[in-house]
MARMAR-156238 format. One record per atom (N, C-alpha, C): residue number from 0; residue in three letters; atom name; x, y, z. Coordinates in nm, 3 decimals, always signed. Each point is the difference from the previous one (the first is absolute). Example, Ala and Ser with C-alpha at 12.3 -4.5 7.8 and 13.67 -1.06 7.14 Angstrom:
REM residues 2
+-----+------+------+---------+---------+---------+
|  nr | rest | atom |      px |      py |      pz |
+-----+------+------+---------+---------+---------+
|   0 |  ALA |    N |  +1.319 |  -0.569 |  +0.780 |
|   0 |  ALA |   CA |  -0.089 |  +0.119 |  +0.000 |
|   0 |  ALA |    C |  +0.090 |  +0.120 |  +0.000 |
|   1 |  SER |    N |  -0.035 |  +0.105 |  -0.072 |
|   1 |  SER |   CA |  +0.082 |  +0.119 |  +0.006 |
|   1 |  SER |    C |  -0.077 |  +0.109 |  +0.073 |
+-----+------+------+---------+---------+---------+
END
This chain:
REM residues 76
+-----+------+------+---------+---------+---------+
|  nr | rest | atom |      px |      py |      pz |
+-----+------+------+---------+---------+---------+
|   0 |  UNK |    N |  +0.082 |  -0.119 |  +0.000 |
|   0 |  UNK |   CA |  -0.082 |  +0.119 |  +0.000 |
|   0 |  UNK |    C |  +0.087 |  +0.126 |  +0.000 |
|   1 |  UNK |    N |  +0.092 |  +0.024 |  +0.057 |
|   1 |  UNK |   CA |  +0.098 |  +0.098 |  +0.022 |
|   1 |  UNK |    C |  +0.064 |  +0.014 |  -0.167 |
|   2 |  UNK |    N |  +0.057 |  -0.139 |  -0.057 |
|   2 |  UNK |   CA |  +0.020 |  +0.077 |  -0.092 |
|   2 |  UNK |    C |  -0.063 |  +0.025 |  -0.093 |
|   3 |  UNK |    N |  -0.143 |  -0.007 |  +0.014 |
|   3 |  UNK |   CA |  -0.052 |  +0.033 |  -0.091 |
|   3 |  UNK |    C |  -0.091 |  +0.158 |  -0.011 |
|   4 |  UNK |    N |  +0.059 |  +0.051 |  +0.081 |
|   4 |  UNK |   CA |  +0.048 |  +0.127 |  +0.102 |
|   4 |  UNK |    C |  -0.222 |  -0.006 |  +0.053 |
|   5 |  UNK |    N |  -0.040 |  -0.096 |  +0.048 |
|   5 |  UNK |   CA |  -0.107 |  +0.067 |  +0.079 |
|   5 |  UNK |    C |  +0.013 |  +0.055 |  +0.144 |
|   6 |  UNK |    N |  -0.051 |  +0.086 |  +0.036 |
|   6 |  UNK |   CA |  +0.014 |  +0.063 |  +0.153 |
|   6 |  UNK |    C |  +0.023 |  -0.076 |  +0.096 |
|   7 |  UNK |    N |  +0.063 |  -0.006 |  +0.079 |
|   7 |  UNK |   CA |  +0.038 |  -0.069 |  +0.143 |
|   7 |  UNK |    C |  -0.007 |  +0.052 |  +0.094 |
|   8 |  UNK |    N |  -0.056 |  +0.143 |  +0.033 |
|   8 |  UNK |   CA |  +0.066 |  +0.112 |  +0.063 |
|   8 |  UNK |    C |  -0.076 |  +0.073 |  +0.053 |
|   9 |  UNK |    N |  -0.043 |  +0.049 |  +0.144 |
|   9 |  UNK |   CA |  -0.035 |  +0.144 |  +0.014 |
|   9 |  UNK |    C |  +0.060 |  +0.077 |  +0.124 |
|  10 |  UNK |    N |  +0.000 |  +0.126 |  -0.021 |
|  10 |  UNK |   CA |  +0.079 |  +0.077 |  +0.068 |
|  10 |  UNK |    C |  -0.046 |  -0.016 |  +0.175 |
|  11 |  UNK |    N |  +0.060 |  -0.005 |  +0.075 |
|  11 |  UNK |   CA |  -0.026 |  -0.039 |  +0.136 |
|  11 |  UNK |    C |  -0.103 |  +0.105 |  +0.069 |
|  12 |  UNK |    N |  -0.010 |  +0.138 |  -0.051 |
|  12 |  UNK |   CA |  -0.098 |  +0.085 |  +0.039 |
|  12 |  UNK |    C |  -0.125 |  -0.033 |  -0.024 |
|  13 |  UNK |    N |  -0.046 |  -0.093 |  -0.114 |
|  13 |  UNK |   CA |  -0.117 |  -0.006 |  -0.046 |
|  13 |  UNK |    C |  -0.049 |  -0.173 |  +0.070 |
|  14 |  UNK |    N |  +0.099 |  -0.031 |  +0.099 |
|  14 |  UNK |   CA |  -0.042 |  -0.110 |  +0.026 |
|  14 |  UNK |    C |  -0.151 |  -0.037 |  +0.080 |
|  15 |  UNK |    N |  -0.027 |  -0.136 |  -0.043 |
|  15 |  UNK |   CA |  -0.140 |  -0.029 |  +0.064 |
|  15 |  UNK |    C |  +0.016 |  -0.126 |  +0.113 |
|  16 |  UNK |    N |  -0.030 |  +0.057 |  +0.142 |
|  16 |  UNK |   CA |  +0.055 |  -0.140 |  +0.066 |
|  16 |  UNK |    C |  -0.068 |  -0.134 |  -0.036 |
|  17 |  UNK |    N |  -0.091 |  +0.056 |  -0.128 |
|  17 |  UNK |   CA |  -0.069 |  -0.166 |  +0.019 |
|  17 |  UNK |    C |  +0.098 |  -0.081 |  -0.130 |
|  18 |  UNK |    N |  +0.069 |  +0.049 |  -0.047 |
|  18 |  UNK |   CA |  +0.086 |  +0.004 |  -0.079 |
|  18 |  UNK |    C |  +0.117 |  -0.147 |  +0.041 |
|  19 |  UNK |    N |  +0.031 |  +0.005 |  +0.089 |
|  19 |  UNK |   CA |  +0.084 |  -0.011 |  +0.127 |
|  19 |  UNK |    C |  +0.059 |  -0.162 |  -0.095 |
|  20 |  UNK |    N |  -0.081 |  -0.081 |  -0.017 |
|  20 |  UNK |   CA |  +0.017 |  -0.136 |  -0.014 |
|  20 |  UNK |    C |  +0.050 |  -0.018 |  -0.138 |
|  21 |  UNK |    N |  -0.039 |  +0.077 |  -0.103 |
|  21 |  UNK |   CA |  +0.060 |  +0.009 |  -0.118 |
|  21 |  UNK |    C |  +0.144 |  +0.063 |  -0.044 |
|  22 |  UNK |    N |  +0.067 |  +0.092 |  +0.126 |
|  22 |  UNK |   CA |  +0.155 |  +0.052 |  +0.005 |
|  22 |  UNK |    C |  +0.132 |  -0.101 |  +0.039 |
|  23 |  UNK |    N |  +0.093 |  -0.020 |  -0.125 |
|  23 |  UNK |   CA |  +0.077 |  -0.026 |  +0.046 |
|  23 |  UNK |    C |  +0.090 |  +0.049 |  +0.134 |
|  24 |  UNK |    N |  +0.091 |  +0.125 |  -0.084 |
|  24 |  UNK |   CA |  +0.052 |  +0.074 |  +0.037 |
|  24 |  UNK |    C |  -0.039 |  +0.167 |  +0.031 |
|  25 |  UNK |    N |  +0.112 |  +0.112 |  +0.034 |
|  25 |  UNK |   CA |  -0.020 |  +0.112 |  -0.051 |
|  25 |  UNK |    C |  +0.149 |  +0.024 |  -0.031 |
|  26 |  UNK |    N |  +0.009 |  +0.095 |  -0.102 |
|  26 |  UNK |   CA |  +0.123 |  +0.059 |  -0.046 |
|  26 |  UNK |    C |  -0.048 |  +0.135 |  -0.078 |
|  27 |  UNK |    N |  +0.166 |  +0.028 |  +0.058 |
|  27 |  UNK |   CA |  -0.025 |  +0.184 |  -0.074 |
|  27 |  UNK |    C |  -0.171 |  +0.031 |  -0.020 |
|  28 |  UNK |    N |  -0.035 |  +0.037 |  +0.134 |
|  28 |  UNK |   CA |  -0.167 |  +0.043 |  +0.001 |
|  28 |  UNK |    C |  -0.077 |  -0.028 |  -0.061 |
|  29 |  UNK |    N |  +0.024 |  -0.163 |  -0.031 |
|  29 |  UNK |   CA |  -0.113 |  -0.103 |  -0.097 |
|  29 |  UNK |    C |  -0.062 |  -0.116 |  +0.064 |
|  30 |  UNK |    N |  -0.090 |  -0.040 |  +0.003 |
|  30 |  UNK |   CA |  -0.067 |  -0.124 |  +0.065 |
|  30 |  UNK |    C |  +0.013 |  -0.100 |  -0.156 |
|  31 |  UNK |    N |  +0.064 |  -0.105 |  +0.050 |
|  31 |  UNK |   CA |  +0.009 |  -0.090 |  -0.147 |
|  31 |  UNK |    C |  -0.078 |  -0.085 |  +0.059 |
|  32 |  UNK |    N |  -0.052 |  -0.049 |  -0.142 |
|  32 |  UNK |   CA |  -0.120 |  -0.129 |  +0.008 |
|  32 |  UNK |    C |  +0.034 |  -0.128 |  +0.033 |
|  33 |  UNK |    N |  -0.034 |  -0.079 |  +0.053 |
|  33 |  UNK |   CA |  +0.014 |  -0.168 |  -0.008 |
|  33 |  UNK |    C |  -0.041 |  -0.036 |  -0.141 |
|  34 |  UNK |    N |  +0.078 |  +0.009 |  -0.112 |
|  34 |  UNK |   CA |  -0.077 |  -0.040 |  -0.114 |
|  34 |  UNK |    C |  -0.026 |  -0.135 |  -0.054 |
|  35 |  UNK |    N |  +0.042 |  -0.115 |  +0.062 |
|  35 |  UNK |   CA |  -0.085 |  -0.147 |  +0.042 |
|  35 |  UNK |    C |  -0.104 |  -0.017 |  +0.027 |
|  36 |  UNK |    N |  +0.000 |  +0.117 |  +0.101 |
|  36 |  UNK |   CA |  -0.200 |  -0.036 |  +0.085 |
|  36 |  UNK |    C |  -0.038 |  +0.130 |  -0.098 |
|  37 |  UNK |    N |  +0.028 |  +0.058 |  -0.076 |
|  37 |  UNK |   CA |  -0.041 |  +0.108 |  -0.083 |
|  37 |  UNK |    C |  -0.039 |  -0.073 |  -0.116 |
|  38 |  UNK |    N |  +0.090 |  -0.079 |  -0.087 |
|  38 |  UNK |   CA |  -0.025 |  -0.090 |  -0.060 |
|  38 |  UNK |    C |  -0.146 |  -0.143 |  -0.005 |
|  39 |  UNK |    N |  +0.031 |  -0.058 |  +0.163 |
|  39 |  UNK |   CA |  -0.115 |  -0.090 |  -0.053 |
|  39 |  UNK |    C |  -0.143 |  +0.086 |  +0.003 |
|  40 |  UNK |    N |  +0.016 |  +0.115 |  +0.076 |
|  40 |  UNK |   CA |  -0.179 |  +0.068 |  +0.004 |
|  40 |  UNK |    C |  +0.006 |  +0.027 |  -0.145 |
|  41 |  UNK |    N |  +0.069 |  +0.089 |  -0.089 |
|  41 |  UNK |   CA |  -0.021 |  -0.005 |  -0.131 |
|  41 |  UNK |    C |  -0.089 |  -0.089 |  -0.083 |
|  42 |  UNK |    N |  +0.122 |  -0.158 |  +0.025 |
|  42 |  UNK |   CA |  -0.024 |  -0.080 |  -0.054 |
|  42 |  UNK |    C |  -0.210 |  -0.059 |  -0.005 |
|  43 |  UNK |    N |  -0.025 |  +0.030 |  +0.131 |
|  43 |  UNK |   CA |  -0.110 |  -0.019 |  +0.068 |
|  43 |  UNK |    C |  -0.133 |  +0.125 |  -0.077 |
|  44 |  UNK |    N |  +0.087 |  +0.071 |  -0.013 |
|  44 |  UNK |   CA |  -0.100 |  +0.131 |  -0.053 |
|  44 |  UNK |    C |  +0.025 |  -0.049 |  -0.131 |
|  45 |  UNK |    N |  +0.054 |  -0.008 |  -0.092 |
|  45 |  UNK |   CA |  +0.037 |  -0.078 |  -0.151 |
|  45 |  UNK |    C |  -0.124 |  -0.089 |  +0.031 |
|  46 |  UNK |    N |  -0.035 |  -0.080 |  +0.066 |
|  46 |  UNK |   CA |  -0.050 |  -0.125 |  -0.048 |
|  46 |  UNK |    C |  -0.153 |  +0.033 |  +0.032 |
|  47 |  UNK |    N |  -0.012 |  +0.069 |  +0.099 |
|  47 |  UNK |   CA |  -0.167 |  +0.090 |  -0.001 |
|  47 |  UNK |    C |  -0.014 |  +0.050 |  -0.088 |
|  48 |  UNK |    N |  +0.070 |  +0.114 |  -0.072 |
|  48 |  UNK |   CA |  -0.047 |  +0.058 |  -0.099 |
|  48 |  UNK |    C |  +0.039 |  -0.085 |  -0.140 |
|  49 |  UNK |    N |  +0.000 |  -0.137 |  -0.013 |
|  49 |  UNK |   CA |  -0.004 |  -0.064 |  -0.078 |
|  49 |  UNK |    C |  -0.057 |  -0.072 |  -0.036 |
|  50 |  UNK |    N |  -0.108 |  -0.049 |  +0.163 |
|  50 |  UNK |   CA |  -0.085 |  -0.072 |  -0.044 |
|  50 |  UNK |    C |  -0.142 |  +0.086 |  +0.018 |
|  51 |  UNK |    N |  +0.040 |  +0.105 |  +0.009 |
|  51 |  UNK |   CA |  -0.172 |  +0.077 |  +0.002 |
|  51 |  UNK |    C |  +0.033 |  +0.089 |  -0.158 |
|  52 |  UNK |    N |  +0.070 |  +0.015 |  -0.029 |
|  52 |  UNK |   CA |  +0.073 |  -0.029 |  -0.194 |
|  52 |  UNK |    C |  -0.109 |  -0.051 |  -0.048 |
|  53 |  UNK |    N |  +0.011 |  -0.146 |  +0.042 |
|  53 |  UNK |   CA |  -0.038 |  -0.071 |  -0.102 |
|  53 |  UNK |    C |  -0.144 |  -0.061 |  +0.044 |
|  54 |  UNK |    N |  -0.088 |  +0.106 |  +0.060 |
|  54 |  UNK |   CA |  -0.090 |  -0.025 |  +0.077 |
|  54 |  UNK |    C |  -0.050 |  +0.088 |  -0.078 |
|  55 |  UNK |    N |  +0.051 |  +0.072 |  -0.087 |
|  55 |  UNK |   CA |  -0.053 |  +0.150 |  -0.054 |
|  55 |  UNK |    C |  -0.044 |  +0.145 |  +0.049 |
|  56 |  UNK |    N |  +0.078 |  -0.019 |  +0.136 |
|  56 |  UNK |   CA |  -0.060 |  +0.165 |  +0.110 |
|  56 |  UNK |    C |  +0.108 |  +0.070 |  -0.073 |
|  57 |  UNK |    N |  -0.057 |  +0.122 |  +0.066 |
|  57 |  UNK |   CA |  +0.060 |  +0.091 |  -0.059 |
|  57 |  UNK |    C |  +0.143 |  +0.081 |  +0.080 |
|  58 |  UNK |    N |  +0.076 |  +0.070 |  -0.056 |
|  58 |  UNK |   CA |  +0.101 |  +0.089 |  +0.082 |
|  58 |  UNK |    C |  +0.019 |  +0.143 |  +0.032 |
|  59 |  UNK |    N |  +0.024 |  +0.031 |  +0.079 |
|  59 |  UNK |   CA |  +0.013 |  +0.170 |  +0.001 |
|  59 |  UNK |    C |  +0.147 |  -0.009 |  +0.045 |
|  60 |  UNK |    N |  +0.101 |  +0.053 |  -0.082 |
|  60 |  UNK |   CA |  +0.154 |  +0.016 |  +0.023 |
|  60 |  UNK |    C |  +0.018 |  +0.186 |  -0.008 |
|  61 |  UNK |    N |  +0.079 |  +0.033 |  +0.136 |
|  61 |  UNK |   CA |  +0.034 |  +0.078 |  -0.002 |
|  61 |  UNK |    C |  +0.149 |  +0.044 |  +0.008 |
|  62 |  UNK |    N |  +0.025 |  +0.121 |  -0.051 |
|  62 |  UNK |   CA |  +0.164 |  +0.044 |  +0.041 |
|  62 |  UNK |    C |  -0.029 |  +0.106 |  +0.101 |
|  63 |  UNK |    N |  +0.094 |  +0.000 |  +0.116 |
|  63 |  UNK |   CA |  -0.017 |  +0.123 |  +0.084 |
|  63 |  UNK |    C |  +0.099 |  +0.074 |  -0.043 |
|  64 |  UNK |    N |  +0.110 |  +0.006 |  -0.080 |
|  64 |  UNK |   CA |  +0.149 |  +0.060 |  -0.022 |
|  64 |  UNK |    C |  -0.042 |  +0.045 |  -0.147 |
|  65 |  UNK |    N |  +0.007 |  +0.123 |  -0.031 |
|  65 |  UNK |   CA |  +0.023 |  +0.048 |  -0.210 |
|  65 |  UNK |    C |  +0.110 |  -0.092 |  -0.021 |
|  66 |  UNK |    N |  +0.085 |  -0.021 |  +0.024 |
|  66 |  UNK |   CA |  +0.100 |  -0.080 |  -0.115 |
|  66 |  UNK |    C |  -0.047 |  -0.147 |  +0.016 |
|  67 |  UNK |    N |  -0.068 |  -0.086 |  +0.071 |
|  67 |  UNK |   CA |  -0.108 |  -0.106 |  -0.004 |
|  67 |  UNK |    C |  -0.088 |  +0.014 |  -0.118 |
|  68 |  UNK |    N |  -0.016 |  +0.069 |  -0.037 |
|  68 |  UNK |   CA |  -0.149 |  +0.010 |  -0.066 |
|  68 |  UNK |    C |  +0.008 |  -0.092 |  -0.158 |
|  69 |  UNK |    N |  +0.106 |  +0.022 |  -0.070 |
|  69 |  UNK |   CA |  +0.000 |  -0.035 |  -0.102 |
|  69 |  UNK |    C |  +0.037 |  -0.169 |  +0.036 |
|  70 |  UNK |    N |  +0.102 |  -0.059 |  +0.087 |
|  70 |  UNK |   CA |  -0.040 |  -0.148 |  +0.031 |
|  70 |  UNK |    C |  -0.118 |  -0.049 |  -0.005 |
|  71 |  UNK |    N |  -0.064 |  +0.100 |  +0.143 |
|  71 |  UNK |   CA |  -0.128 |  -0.063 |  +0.021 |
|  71 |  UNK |    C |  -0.128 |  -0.044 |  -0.124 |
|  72 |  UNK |    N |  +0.042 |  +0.102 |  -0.059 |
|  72 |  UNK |   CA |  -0.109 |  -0.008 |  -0.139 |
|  72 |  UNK |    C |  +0.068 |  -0.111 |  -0.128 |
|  73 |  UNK |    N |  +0.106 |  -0.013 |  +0.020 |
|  73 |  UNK |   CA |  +0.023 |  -0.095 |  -0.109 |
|  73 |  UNK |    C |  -0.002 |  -0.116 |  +0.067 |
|  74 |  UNK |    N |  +0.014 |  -0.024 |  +0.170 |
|  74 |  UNK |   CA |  -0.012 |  -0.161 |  +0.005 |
|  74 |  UNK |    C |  -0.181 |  +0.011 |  +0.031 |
|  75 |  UNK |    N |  -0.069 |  +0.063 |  +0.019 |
|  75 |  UNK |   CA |  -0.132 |  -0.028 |  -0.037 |
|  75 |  UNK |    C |  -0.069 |  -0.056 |  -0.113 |
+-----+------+------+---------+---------+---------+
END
């Protein structure tokens, strides 16, 4: 995941204690992710929205970031 440069990261000011179980580490004023247990929930969210896919419901995908926007719309 890292190198495929997705986020790992948030700045320690913006932290959420419920957060708590998903932090590896912190460095240089970053909370890094456990990206294993980041990984299998993915994996888990992949497979919901794969089988309600093919169930025919529908999606609402959003970007909260402008430079998101054009991903978001082409993997839609």
């Amino acid at each position: 995941m890292i190198e495929a440069g997705v986020h790992f990261g948030h700045g320690i000011k913006k932290g959420n204690p419920k957060m708590a179980p998903y932090i590896s580490a912190k460095r240089k004023g970053t909370h890094i992710i456990k990206l294993a247990r980041t990984t299998r929930f993915l994996s888990e969210a992949c497979d919901l929205v794969f089988d309600a896919a093919s169930q025919g419901k529908s999606f609402l995908i959003v970007a909260t970031k402008k430079r998101a926007t054009d991903l978001v719309a082409s993997g839609a």
